[in-house]
C-alpha positions as CSV (number, residue, x, y, z in Angstrom):
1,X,-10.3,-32.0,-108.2
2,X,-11.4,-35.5,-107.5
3,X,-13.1,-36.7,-104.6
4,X,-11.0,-38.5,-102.3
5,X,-10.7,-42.1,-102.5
6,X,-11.2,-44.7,-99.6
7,X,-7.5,-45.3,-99.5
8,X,-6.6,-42.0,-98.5
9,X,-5.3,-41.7,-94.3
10,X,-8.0,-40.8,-91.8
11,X,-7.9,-37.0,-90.1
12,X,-6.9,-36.5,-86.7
13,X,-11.5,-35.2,-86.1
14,X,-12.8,-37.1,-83.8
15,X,-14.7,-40.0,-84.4
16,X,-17.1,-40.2,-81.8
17,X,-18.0,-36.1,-82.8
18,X,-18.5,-37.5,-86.0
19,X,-20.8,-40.1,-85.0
20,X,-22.8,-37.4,-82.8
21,X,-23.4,-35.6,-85.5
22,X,-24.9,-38.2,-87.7
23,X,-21.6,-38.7,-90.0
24,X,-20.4,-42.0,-90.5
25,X,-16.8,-41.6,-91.5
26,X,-14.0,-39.4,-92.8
27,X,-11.5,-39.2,-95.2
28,X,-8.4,-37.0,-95.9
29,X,-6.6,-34.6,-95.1
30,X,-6.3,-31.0,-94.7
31,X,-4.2,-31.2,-98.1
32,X,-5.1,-34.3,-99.6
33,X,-8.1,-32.8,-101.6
34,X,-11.9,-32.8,-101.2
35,X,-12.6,-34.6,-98.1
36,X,-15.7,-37.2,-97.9
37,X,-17.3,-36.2,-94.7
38,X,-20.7,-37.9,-94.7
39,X,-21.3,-41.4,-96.8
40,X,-25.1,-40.6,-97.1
41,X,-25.6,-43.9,-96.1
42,X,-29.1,-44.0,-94.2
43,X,-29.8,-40.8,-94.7
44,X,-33.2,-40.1,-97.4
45,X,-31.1,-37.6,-99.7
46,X,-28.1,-39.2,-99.9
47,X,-25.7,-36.4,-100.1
48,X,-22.4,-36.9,-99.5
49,X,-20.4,-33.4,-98.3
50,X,-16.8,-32.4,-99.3
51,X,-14.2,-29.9,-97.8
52,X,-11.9,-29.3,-100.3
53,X,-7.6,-29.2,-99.5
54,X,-5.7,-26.0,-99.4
55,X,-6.6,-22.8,-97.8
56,X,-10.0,-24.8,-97.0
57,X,-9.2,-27.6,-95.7
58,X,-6.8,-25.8,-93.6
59,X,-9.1,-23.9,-92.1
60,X,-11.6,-26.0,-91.7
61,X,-8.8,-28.6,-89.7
62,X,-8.2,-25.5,-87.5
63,X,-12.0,-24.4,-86.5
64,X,-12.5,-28.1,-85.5
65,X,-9.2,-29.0,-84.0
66,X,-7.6,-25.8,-82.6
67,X,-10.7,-23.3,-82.6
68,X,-13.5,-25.4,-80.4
69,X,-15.2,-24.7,-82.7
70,X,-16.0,-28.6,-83.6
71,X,-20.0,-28.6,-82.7
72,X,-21.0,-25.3,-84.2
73,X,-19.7,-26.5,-87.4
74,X,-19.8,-30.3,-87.7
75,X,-23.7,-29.8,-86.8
76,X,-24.0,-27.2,-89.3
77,X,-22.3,-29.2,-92.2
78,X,-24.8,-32.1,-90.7
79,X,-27.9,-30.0,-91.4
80,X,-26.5,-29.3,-95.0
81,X,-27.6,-33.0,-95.6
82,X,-31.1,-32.1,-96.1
83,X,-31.2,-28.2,-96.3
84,X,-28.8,-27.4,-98.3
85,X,-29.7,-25.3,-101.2
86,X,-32.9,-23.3,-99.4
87,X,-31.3,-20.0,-100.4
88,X,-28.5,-18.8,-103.4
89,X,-26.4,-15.8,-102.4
90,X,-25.2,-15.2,-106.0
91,X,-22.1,-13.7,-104.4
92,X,-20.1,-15.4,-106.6
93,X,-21.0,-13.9,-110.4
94,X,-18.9,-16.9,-112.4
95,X,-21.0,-19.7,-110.1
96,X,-25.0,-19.3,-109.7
97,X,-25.0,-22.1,-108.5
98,X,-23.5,-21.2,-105.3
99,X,-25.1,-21.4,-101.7
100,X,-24.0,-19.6,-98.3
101,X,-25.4,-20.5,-95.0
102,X,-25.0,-18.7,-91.4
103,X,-25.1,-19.8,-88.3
104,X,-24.0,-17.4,-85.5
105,X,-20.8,-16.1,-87.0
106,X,-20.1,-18.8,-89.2
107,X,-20.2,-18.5,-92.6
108,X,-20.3,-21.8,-95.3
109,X,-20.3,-21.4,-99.0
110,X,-20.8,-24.5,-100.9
111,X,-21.8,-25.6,-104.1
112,X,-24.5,-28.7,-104.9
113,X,-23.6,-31.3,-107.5
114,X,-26.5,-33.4,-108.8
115,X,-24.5,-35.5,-111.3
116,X,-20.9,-36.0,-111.9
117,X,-19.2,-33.3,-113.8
118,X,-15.1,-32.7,-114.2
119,X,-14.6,-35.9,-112.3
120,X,-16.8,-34.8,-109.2
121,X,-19.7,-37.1,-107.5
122,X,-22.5,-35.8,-106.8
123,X,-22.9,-33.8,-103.1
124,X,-22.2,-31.0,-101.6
125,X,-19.1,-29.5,-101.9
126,X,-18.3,-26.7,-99.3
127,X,-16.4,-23.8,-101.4
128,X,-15.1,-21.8,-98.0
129,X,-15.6,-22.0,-94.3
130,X,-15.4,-18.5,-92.7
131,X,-15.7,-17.4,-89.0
132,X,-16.6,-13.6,-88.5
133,X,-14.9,-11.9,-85.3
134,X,-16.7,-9.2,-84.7
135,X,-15.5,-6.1,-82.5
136,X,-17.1,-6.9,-79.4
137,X,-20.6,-5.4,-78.3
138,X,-20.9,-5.0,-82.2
139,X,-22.4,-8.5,-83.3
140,X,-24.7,-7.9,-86.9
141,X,-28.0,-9.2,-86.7
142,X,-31.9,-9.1,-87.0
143,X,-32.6,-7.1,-83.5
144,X,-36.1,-7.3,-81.8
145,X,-36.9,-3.6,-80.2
146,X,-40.3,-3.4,-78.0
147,X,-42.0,-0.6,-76.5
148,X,-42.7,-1.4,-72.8
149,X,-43.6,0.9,-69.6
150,X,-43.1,3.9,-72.0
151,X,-39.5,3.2,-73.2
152,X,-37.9,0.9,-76.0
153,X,-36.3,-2.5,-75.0
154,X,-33.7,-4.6,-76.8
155,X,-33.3,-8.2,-77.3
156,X,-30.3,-9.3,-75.7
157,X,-29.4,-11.1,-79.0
158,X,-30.2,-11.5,-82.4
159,X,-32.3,-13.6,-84.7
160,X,-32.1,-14.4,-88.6
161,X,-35.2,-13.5,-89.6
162,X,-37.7,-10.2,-90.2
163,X,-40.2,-10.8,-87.7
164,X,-41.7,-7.5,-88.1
165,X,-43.8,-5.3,-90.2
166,X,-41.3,-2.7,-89.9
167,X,-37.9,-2.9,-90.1
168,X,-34.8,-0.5,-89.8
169,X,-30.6,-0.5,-90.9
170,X,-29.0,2.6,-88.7
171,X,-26.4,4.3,-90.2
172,X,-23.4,6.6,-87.9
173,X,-24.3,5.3,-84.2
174,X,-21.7,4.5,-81.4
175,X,-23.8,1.0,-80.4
176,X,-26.4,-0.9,-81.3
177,X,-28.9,0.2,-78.3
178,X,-28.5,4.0,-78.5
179,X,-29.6,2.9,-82.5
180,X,-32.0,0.9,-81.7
181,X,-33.6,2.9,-78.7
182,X,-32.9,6.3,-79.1
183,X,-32.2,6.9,-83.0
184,X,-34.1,5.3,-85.0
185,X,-38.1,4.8,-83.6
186,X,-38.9,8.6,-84.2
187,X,-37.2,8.4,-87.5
188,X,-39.7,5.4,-88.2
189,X,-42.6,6.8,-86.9
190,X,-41.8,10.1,-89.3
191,X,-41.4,8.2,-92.2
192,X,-44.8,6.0,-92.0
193,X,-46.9,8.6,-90.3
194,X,-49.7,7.1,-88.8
195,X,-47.7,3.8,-87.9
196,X,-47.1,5.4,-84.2
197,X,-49.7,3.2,-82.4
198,X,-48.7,-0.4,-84.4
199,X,-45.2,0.4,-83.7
200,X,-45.7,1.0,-79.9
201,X,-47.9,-2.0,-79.8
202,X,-45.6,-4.4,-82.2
203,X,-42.4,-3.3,-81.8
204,X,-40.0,-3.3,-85.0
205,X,-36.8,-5.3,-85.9
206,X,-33.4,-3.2,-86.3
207,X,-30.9,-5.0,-89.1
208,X,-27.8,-4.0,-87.0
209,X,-25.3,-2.3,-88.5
210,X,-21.9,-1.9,-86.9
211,X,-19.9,1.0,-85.9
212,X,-16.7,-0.6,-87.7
213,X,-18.5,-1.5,-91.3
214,X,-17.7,2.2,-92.0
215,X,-15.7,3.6,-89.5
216,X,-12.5,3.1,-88.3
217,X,-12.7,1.5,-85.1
218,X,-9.7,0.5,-82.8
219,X,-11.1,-3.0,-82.5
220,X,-9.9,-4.1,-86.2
221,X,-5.9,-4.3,-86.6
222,X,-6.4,-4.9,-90.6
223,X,-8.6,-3.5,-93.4
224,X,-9.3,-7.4,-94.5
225,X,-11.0,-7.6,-91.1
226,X,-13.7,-4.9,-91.9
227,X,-14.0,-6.1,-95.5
228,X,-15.0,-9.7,-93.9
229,X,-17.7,-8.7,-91.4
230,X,-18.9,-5.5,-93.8
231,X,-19.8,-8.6,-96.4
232,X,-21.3,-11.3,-93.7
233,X,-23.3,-8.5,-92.7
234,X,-24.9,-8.3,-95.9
235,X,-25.0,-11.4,-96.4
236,X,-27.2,-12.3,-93.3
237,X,-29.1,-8.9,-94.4
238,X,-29.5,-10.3,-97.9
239,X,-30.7,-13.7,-96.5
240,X,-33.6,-12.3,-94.2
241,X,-34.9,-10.0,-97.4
242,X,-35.1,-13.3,-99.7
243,X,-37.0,-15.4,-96.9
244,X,-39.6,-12.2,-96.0
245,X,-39.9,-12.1,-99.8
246,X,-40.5,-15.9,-100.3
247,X,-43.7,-16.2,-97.4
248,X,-45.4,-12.9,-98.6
249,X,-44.3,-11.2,-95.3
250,X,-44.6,-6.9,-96.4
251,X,-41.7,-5.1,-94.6
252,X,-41.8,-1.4,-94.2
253,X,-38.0,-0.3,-94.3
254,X,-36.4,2.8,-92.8
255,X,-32.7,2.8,-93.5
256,X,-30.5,5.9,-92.7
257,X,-26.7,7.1,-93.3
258,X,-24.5,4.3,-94.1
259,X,-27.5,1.8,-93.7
260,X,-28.0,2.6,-97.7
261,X,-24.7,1.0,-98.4
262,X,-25.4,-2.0,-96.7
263,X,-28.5,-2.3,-98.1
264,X,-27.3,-2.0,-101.9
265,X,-24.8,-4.7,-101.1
266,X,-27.0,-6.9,-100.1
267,X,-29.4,-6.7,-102.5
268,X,-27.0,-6.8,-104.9
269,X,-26.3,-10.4,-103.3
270,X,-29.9,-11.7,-104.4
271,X,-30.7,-13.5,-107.6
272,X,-30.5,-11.1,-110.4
273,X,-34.1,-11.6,-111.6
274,X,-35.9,-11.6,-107.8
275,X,-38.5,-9.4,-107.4
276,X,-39.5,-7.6,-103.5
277,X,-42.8,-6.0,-103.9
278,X,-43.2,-7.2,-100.5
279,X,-40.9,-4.4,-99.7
280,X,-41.5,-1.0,-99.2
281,X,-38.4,1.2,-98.2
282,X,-37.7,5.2,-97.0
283,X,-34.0,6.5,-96.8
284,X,-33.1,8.4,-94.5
285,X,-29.5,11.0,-95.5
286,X,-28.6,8.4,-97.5
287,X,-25.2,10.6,-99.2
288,X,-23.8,8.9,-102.2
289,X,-25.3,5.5,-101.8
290,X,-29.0,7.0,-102.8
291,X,-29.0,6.9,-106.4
292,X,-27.2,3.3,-107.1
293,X,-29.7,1.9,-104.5
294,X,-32.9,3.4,-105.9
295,X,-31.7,2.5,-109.2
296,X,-31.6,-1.2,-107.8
297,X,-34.8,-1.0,-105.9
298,X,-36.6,-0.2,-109.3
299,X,-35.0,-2.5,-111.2
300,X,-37.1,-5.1,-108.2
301,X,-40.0,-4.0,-107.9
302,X,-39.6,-2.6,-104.3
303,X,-41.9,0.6,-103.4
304,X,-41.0,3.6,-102.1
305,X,-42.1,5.3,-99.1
306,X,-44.5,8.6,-99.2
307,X,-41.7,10.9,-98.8
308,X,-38.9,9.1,-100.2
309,X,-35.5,10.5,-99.4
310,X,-35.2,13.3,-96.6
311,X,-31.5,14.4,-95.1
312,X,-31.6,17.6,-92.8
313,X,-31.1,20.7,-94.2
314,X,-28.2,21.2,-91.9
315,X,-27.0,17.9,-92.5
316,X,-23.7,18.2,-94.6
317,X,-21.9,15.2,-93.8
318,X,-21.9,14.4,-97.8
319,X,-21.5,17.6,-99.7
320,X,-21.4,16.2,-102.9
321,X,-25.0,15.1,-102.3
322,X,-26.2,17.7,-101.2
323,X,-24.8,20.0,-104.3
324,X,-25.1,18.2,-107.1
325,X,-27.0,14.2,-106.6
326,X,-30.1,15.4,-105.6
327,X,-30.5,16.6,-108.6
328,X,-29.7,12.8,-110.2
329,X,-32.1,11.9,-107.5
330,X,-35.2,13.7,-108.9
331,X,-34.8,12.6,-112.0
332,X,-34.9,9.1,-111.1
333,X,-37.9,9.0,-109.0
334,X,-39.8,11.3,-112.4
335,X,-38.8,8.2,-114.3
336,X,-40.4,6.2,-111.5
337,X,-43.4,7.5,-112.1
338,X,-46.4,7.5,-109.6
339,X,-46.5,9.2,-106.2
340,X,-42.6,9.3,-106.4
341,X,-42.4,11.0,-109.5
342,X,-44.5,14.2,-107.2
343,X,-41.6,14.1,-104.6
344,X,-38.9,14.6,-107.5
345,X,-39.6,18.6,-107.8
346,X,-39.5,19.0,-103.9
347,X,-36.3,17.3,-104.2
348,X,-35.3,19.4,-107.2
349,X,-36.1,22.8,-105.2
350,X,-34.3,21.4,-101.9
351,X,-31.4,20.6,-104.4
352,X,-31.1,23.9,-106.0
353,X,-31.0,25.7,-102.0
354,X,-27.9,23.7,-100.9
355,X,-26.2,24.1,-104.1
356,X,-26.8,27.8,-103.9
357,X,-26.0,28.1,-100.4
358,X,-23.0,26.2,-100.0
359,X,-21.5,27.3,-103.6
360,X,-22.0,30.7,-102.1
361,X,-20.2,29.9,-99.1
362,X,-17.3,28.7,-101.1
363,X,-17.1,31.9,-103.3
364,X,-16.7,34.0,-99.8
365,X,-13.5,34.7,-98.0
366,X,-14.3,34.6,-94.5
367,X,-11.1,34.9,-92.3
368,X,-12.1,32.0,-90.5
369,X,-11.2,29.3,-93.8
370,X,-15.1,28.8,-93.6
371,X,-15.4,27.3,-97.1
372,X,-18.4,24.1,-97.8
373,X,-15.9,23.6,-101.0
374,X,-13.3,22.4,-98.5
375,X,-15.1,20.0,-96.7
376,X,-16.2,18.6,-100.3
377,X,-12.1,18.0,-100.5
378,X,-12.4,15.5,-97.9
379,X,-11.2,18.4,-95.0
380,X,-12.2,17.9,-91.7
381,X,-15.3,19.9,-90.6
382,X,-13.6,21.4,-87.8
383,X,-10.8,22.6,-89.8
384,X,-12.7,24.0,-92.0
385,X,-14.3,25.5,-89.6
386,X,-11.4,27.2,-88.0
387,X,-11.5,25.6,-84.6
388,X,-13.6,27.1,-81.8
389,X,-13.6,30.4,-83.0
390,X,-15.8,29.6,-85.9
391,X,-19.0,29.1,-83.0
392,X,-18.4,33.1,-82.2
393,X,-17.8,34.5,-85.1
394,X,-20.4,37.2,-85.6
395,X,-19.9,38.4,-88.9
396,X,-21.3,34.7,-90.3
397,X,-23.8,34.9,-87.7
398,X,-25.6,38.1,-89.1
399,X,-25.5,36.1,-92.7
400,X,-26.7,32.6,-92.5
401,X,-27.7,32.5,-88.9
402,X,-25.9,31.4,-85.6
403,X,-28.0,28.4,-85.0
404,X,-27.5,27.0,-89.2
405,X,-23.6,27.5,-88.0
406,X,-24.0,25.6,-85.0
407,X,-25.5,22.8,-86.7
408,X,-23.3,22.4,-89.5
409,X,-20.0,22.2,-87.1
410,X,-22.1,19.9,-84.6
411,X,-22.0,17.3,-88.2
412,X,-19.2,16.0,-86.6
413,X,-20.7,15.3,-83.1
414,X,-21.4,12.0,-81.4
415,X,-24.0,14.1,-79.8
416,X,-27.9,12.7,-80.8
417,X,-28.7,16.2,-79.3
418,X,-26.8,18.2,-81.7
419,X,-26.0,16.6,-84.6
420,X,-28.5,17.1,-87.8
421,X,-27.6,13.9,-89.2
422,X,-29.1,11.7,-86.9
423,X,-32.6,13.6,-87.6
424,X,-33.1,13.3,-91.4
425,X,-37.4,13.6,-91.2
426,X,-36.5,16.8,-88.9
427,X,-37.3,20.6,-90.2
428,X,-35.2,22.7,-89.1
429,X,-37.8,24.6,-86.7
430,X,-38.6,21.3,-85.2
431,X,-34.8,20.2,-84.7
432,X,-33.6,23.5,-83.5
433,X,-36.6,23.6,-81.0
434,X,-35.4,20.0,-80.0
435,X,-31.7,21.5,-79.9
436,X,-32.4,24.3,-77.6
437,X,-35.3,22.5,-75.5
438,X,-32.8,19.4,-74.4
439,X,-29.6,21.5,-74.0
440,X,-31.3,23.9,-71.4
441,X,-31.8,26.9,-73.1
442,X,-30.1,28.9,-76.6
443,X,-27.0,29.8,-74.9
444,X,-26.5,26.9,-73.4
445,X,-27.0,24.5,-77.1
446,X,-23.6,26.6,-78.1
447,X,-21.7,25.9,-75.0
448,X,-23.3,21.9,-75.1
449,X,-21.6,21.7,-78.8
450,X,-18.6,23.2,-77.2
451,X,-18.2,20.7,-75.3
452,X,-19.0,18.3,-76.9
453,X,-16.2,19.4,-79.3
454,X,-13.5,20.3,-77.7
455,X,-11.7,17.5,-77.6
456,X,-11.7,17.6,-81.3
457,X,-9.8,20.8,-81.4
C-alpha cells in the first residue's frame, strides 16, 4: 500500500496535540491507507511514521479520539523518531525486520523502511497498535522487592528493566505480593545457596506473572483476552532479557511452575542467533515446559544453576512429568555436559521413584477411586481422591504414609502452608516439619487442609 498523498482529507486528531508532541501535520484517514504522521521536517533523522488503514487505523482513530488515550500514544509514536529500532522482537517469523515497543500497556509493532520498496518511502511504518487490559491488581512487569526491618517490601509499580542480580518469574500464586513476599525469596535463596546475605542487602526483581496467563480467572470474558496479555507479557519479559544481555548485566534466574512457560515464550521472541551467557537460570517444578525450555537455553548459551531442576516429591500437579519427562530431562542435561551432566543421574533415580510409586498406585484398587493414573487423565485431584474421606482413610495410611497423602490432596490448595508445589527446593522432612510447625501441631495440619478444602468438595 502507498503512502498517503498530500491531497488526501485531514483526520478529525487534534492539531494542537500534534504540535505538542513535535508532529507537524497529518494526513488520512482511518481507511484511507497509511497515514503520514510526522513530515521529519527539522528533525536530525528524518523519519516520517505511518499508521496504516483498516483494522489499524481504526484502532488507532479510537485510542486517540474515544480512548484518552491521545498523549500516551502520540508521545510514544514521537519518540519512535529517533529510537525506533533499539530492540527486534522477531515475533513475526515472515518479517525480521520487525520492531515492538512498550510503554505502560501499550503495545506498537512497526516496521523501519530505509529505502523505498513496493511503492513505500522510507519511515516507520507502525504494523499494530495494541492496548493490554489487564485484570485489575494483576499488571505484568519488572517488580523491585527489598528486604527492610526483617520483612520483604514491594514496589508499588513496575519498571522495564532487570535492575538486579537476581531475578525471579512465579508460577501458581493468587497476587503478585504474596509471590513476591512470601513465595518466592526462600525458593531463591535455596537455589543460589550462599546468596542469603546479597539478597537481604540488594533486594531482587520479580518478572510478574499473572494469575490469569494460566488460569482461568473471572476477570477475562474471552480466551482472546488471555492470549493478548499472556503474549505482552513475554514480550516485555523478552525485552528486559535482550537489554540485560546487551550491557553485560549477569542475572541469576529462579523461575517456578508456570513461570517456565513464560519464559520459553519469550525467549523464543529473541533473535534466533542471540546468545545469554549473561544468564544463569534454576527451575523450579517446571511440569511440561522443562524440556523445550532447557533445550532453548542450550541452544543460547544460558548456564544452569547448581541444582538445576527440583519439584517436591509430593508435588504432583503434572503427573506426566513426574512419570515419564524426567527421564527426557536427564538425558538432556548428560548431553549438556559439565556440572549439569552430574545432576542428570540424581534426576534419573528421582525419576524412576515417582514412576514406580505412582504406577503402583494406579495398579491398586483402593475403594476410595485413589488412582495417580486418573489424575494423569486430566481428573480433578479431589475426585480422585474421593472427597474428604480420602484424608481418613487408614488403610493408605499404613502404605505410603498419612502425611505423603496429605500432601498430595493439599496439590490443589491455595494454601502456601500446605501445598508442596509452592516449595520445589523443599525435602520432604523439611516441608512436612514446616507443615506441622505453622499449622499448630500434626493433627491440626489434617484439619488446616480440611479446611482449607472443603469448599472444594
Amino acid at each position: 500500500m502507498n503512502a498517503p498523498a498530500a491531497e488526501l482529507t485531514r483526520t478529525s486528531l487534534s492539531q494542537p496535540s500534534l504540535i505538542n508532541h513535535g508532529f507537524k501535520r497529518s494526513y488520512g484517514n482511518a481507511a484511507s491507507g497509511y497515514m503520514l504522521m510526522f513530515d521529519g521536517v527539522g528533525n536530525e533523522s528524518g523519519r516520517k511514521i505511518y499508521v496504516p488503514g483498516g483494522e489499524v487505523g481504526r484502532r488507532f482513530a479510537y485510542l486517540l479520539t474515544v480512548g484518552g488515550k491521545e498523549n500516551l500514544v502520540l508521545s510514544r509514536l514521537s519518540r519512535l523518531r529517533s529510537c525506533a529500532g533499539g530492540f527486534q522482537s522477531y515475533s513475526n517469523k515472515r518479517n525480521a525486520f520487525e520492531h515492538v515497543d512498550l510503554v505502560e500497556n501499550l503495545r506498537i509493532s512497526y516496521v523501519i523502511r530505509q529505502d523505498s520498496v513496493g511503492g513505500l518511502s522510507p519511515g516507520v511504518y507502525i504494523t499494530d497498535v495494541e492496548l493490554v487490559e489487564h485484570a485489575e491488581g494483576h499488571q505484568p512487569g519488572f517488580y523491585h522487592v527489598r528486604y527492610r526491618r526483617d520483612q520483604w517490601h514491594l514496589s508499588p509499580s513496575p519498571s522495564n528493566h532487570l535492575l538486579n542480580k537476581y531475578a525471579a518469574i512465579n508460577g501458581h500464586c493468587d497476587n503478585l505480593k504474596e509471590a513476591a513476599t512470601n513465595i518466592m525469596p526462600p525458593i531463591i535463596e535455596d537455589a543460589y545457596s550462599g546468596s542469603t546475605d546479597t539478597l537481604e542487602s540488594n533486594g531482587y526483581t520479580i518478572a510478574y506473572n499473572p494469575p490469569p496467563l494460566y488460569r482461568g480467572g473471572t476477570e477475562w470474558t474471552t480466551p482472546e483476552q488471555k492470549q493478548t496479555s499472556a503474549n505482552f507479557t513475554a514480550t516485555m519479559l523478552a525485552q528486559g532479557i535482550y537489554k540485560a544481555q546487551k550491557i553485560g548485566r549477569e542475572i541469576n534466574w529462579t523461575i517456578t511452575g508456570n513461570g517456565s512457560e513464560l519464559m520459553l515464550a519469550a525467549l523464543r521472541q529473541l533473535p534466533p542467533d542471540l546468545q545469554l551467557d549473561k544468564h544463569t537460570v534454576f527451575i523450579g517444578a517446571p511440569g511440561m515446559a522443562a524440556n523445550p525450555l532447557l533445550l532453548e537455553m542450550q541452544r543460547r548459551g544460558m548456564s544452569l544453576a547448581k541444582d538445576v531442576t527440583k519439584t517436591q516429591t509430593d508435588d504432583w500437579t503434572c503427573v506426566r512429568s513426574k512419570m515419564l519427562e524426567q527421564f527426557k530431562t536427564a538425558g538432556i542435561l548428560e548431553q549438556w555436559g559439565g556440572a549439569p551432566a552430574e545432576v542428570a543421574e540424581k534426576i534419573r533415580v528421582q525419576a524412576r521413584i515417582d514412576g514406580a510409586w505412582g504406577f503402583g498406585l494406579t495398579a491398586s484398587a483402593f475403594g476410595t477411586g485413589f488412582k495417580i493414573g486418573s489424575i494423569a487423565m486430566g481428573a480433578p485431584i479431589i475426585s480422585t481422591f474421593g472427597g474428604a474421606a480420602a484424608v481418613t482413610v487408614t488403610a493408605i495410611g499404613v502404605l505410603f504414609g498419612a502425611s505423603k497423602i496429605r500432601n498430595i490432596i493439599a496439590n490443589s490448595s491455595k494454601s502456601t502452608v500446605l501445598n508442596p508445589h509452592y516449595h520445589p527446593t523443599k525435602s520432604n522432612v523439611d516441608f512436612n516439619t514446616q507443615v506441622i510447625k505453622q499449622s499448630g501441631g500434626y493433627k491440626e495440619s489434617f484439619m488446616a487442609l480440611m479446611r482449607e478444602m472443603r469448599p472444594k468438595w
